[in-house]
C-alpha positions, 0 to 999 in steps of 0.5 A, spaced: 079 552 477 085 550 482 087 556 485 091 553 490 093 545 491 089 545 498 083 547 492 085 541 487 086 535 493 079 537 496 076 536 489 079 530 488 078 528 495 070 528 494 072 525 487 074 519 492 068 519 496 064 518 491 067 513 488 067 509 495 059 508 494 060 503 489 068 500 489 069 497 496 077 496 496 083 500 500 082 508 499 089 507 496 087 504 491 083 510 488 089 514 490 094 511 486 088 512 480 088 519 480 095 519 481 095 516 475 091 520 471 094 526 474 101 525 472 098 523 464 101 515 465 098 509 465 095 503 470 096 495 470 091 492 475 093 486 477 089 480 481 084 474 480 078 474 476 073 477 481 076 482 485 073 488 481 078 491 477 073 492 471 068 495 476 073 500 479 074 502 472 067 504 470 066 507 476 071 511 475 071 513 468 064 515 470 065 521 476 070 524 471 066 525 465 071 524 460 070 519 454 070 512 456 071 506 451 073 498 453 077 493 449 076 486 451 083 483 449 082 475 446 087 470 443 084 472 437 084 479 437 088 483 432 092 490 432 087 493 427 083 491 432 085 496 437 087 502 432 084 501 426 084 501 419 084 505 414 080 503 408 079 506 401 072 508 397 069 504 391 072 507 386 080 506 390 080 514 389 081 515 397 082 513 403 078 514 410 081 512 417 076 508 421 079 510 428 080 504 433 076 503 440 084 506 443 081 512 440 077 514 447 079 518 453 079 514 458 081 506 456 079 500 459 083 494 456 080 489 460 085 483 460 091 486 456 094 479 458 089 473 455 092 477 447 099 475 444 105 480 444 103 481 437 097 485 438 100 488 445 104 491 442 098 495 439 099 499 444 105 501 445 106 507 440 099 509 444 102 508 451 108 512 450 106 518 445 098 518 445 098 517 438 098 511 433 101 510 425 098 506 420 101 507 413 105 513 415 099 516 417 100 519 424 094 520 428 093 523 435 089 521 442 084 526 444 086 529 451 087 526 456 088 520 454 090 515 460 089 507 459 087 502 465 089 495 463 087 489 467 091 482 467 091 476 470 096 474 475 101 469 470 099 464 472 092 463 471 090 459 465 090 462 457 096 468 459 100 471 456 107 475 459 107 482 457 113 484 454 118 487 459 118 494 454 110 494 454 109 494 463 116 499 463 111 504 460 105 503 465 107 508 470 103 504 476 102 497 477 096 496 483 094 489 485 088 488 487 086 482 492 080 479 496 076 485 500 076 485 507 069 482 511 066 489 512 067 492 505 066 485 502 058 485 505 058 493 503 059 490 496 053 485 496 048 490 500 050 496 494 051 491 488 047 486 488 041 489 485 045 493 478 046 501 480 046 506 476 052 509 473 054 516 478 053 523 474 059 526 473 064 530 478 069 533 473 069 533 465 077 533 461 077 539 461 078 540 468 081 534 468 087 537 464 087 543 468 089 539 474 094 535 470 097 542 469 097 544 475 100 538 478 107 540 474 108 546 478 109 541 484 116 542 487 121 537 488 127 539 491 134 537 488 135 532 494 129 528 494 131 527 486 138 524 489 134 519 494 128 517 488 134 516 483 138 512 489 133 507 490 131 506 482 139 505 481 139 500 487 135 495 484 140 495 478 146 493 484 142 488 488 144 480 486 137 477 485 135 483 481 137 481 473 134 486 471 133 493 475 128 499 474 130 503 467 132 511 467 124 512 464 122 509 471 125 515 474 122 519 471 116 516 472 117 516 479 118 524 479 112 525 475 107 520 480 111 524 486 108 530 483 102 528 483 101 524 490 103 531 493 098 535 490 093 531 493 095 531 499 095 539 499 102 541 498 106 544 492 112 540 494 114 533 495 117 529 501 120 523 501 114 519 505 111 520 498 117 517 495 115 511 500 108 510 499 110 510 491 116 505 491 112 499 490 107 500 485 112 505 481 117 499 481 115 492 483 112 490 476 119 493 473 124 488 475 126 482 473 129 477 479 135 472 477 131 465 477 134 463 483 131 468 487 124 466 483 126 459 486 126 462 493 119 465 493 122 472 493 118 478 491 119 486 488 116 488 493 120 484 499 126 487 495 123 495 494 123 494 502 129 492 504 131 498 498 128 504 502 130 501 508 138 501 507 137 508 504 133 511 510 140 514 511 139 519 506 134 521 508 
């Protein structure tokens, strides 16, 4: 189905265009979904409630015409809850598994924050390995399997901080803010009579082919010295307690993929490594109190990173 990378971008670029009759948010933001996708990794949205995380969501599970579920995380909410169970018959003779909602294609998990850690961590194994264990019993995810968590900033009421092992496997995180004046007003023109879902554009499987395709990307080996300099940068900066872990750097290779071929190119660059930083690093590192104290942000300091290694550029 993708001959060639300019083939794979239009595809995807169309993808986009659908999607932009029904999300009215900054064209990055789908781009950096797909480049999730692509890369087999998976996305924490982060903003206040309103701000069309969840409908971003749907939309988009809709036009890729892979198998959609959503789990609603609550206070309550149990692990079983999200992989399942297994539950023997009448007469305790054998055992049946019944699969969780984790068990889908494309998963929503719609305020992953306002659940404990107990039951965040559900998902850890599902994250990482795309498989889940009950009872030494090993069951796998249907390809592709890819989760779109939303959360709340930390500070909003009913939260609950995400253990550091559980963002660390979110390839991307994209905050999403208030829109503009004009897209808000598009907002209202398309939504406030409830639209239909769109006809998918793509199917998993052509879904897999192009996470296929996107591993043939080249990455030349200086641009994977300046992609390793920045992760190891932010574990030598003073208001940095905790930097960017070697599973990031992998990260930011495999997104790097990704973002090259949907601009057409078979190659990375470093302007792919600039556009990416943030969103692959800044919900990765833990600042020292004082620099919480003082206001500053990941982002403020993934800047000042890319500025001082412009050099090797």
């Amino acid at each position: 189905m993708f001959d060639n990378m300019e083939q794979l971008s239009e595809i995807f670029s169309n993808l986009h265009r659908q999607l932009g009759k029904y999300f009215f948010g900054p064209p990055e933001i789908a781009q950096l979904v797909t480049i999730g996708l692509l890369s087999s990794g998976h996305i924490l949205l982060e903003g206040v409630p309103g701000v069309a995380k969840t409908t971003l969501v749907r939309f988009y599970s809709s036009l890729t015409g892979c198998q959609s579920g959503r789990i609603q995380f609550t206070p309550d909410l149990m692990p079983s809850d999200i992989t399942g169970t297994i539950i023997p018959s009448a007469d305790f003779s054998e055992q049946k598994f019944i699969p969780g909602p984790v068990f889908t294609q494309i998963l929503l998990a719609d305020e992953i924050n306002r659940a404990p850690a107990k039951t965040q961590s559900a998902l850890l194994e599902a994250l990482e390995e795309k498989a889940v264990t009950i009872q030494n019993n090993n069951y796998k995810m249907s390809e592709p399997f890819f989760v779109l968590a939303t959360q709340n900033p930390k500070e909003s009421a009913g939260t609950f901080p995400l253990p550091d092992a559980t963002v660390d496997r979110f390839l991307l995180r994209i905050k999403l803010g208030y829109p503009a004046k004009s897209e808000e007003l598009e907002m209202m023109k398309t939504h406030h009579i409830i639209p239909s879902m769109p006809e998918p554009f793509l199917n998993s499987q052509a879904i897999i082919l192009a996470q296929k395709a996107v591993e043939k990307v080249n990455l030349s080996d200086s641009l994977m010295r300046y992609v390793l300099a920045i992760v190891r940068w932010t574990r030598n900066h003073q208001q940095i307690k905790l930097g960017a872990s070697p599973r990031s750097g992998l990260a930011f290779l495999r997104a790097l993929k990704a973002k090259a071929a949907l601009e057409g190119r078979d190659y990375g660059i470093p302007d792919d490594a600039k556009f990416l930083a943030a969103s692959i690093l800044s919900h990765r590192l833990v600042l020292t109190y004082e620099a919480q104290m003082s206001g500053i942000k990941p982002e403020n300091l993934i800047t000042e990173a890319l500025k001082e290694l412009e050099i090797l550029i």
